[in-house]
N, C-alpha and C positions, 0 to 999 in steps of 0.2 A: 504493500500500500504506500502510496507516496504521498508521504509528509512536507509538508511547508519548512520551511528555515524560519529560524526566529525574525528576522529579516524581512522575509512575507508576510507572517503573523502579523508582525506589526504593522507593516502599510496597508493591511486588510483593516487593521483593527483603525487605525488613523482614517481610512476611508469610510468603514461603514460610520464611525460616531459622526462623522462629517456631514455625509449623506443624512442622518438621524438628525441633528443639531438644523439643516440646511431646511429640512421637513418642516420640522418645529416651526423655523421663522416662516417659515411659506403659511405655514397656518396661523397663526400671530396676526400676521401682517393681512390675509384673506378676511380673518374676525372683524379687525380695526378699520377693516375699508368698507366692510360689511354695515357696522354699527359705523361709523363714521360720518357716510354719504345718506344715513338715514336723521342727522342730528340737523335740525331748523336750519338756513343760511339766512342770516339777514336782508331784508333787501334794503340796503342805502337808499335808494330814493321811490318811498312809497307816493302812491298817488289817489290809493283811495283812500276816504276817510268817512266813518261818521259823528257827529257833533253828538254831544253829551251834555246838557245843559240842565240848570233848573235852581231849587233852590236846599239851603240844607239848613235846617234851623241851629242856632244857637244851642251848646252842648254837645253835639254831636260831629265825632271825626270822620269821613269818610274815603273809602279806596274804591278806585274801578278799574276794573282790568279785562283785556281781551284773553279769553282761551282759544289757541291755535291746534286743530289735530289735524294729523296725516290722516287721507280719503281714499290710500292706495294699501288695498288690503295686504301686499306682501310685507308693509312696514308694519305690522302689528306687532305687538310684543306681547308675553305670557306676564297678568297679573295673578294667576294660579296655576301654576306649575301641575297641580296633584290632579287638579281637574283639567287642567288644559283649556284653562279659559284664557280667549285677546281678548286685546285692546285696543285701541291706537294709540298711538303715541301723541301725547301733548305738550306745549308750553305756553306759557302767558306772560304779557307784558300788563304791569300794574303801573297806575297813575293815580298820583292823591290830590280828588278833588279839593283845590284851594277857592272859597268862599272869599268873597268880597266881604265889605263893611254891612252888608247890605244881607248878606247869606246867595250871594247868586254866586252863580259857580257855573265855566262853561270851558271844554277841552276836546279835542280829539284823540280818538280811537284809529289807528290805521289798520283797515282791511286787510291789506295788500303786506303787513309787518314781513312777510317771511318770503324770500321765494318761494314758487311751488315747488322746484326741485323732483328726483324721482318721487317722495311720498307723495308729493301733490300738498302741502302743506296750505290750510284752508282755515276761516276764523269759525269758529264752533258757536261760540257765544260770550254774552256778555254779564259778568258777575259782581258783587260788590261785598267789602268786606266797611265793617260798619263799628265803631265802640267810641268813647265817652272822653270829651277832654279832661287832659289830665295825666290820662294813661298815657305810658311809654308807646305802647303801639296799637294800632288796631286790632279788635275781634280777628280770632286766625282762623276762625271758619267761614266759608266763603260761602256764597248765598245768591242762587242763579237770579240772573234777571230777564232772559231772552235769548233765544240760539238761532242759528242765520241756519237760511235754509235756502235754496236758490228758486224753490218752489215755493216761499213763504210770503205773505201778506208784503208788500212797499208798504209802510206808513206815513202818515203824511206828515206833516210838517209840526203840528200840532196836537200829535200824540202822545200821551204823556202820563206817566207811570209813579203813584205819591206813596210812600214809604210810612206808616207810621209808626215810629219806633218808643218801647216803653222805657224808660230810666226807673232804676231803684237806688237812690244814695247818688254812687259814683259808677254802678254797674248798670249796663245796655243790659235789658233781657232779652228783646225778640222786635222783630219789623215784619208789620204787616203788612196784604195789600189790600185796598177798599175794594169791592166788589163792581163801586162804580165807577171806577178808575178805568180807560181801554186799554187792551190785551191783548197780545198776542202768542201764542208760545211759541212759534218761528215767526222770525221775516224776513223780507228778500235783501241779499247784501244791498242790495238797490235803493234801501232807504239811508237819508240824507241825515236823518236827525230827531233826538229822542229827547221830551223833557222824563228828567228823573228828580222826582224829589224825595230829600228825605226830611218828615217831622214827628218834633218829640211831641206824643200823643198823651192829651191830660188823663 
C-alpha cells in the first residue's frame, strides 16, 4: 500500500484546512450579503410627504412616527422559530411633535423614507407614542393610528382624528378615540394631510 511522506501529509493537510477555512468565508460573506441587501437604504432625497398637523393640549408630550415594512415576501424573517411563523421586516423613523405657544403643532412624514430596494420597502402606517410632561421620555408603547394601503380611502384635507387622553397625578393612563371623530383604518398613500389631535380629557 502506498503511503504519503510526511511531506505530502502535510500539504494535504495545509490544503484541505485551507479549502475548509476558504468555505467558511464563502458562507460568512453569502449570510452578510444575504441579510445585508435586505437592511432599509435610505433615500436622500425623498419626495413624498404627508403633513401631520393639529393641536396637542397642555401637559401632554407627544411622538409620531412612520413604520416602514418590506412587501416582498422573500425578505421575511422568523419571529417564531418553533412555529415557523414570518414576518416582515420593519423600521421607523420617529419625530416629536413640537407644539407652538398656542399647542398647534405641524410636521412631515416622508413616504418615500427608504428606497424600495429588493424588499420593496413601503410605509405601513402611522403610530404615536404619547406621556406627561415632566417625564424623561415618552410612553414606550406605541399606539397605531392608521396604515396606508394603496387601495385605501385619499382623505381629504380636513380629516381629522382627536385623541382624548386621561392624566392621573403625573401619569398618562390611556387615549381614546371619539366615535364621532372620521376614520379610516387604511388610506391611500395619496393623501396629503391629516389633523391629529391630542386632549387631556376632564
Amino acid at each position: 500500500m502506498f503511503k504519503l511522506s510526511k511531506r505530502a501529509i502535510a500539504i494535504r493537510n495545509v490544503i484541505t484546512t485551507s479549502v475548509i477555512i476558504l468555505i467558511g468565508i464563502m458562507v460568512l460573506v453569502g449570510i452578510w450579503y444575504h441579510f445585508h441587501r435586505m437592511k432599509p437604504v435610505k433615500n436622500p432625497h425623498p419626495v413624498e410627504y404627508i403633513t401631520l398637523h393639529g393641536h396637542i393640549d397642555k401637559g401632554l408630550r407627544v411622538k409620531l412616527s412612520a413604520f416602514y415594512e418590506t412587501t416582498n415576501p422573500s425578505c421575511q424573517h422568523y419571529v417564531d422559530i418553533a412555529e415557523g411563523a414570518l414576518a416582515a421586516r420593519d423600521t421607523e423613523v420617529l419625530v416629536k411633535a413640537k407644539p407652538d405657544d398656542k399647542g398647534n403643532y405641524k410636521l412631515k412624514l416622508p413616504l418615500d423614507a427608504y428606497k424600495s430596494g429588493i424588499c420593496k420597502w413601503e410605509i405601513n402606517s402611522i403610530v404615536y407614542y404619547v406621556g406627561v410632561e415632566g417625564d424623561k421620555k415618552v410612553d414606550e408603547d406605541r399606539n397605531w393610528i392608521v396604515g396606508f394601503d394603496n387601495n385605501g380611502e385619499v382623505l381629504s384635507n380636513d380629516a381629522y382624528l382627536t385623541y382624548n387622553c386621561q392624566i392621573e397625578g403625573n401619569v398618562q393612563m390611556a387615549c381614546g378615540l371619539p366615535k364621532s371623530d372620521i376614520y379610516s383604518s387604511s388610506i391611500s398613500p395619496k393623501t396629503k394631510s391629516v389633523i391629529i389631535n391630542f386632549r387631556v380629557s376632564n
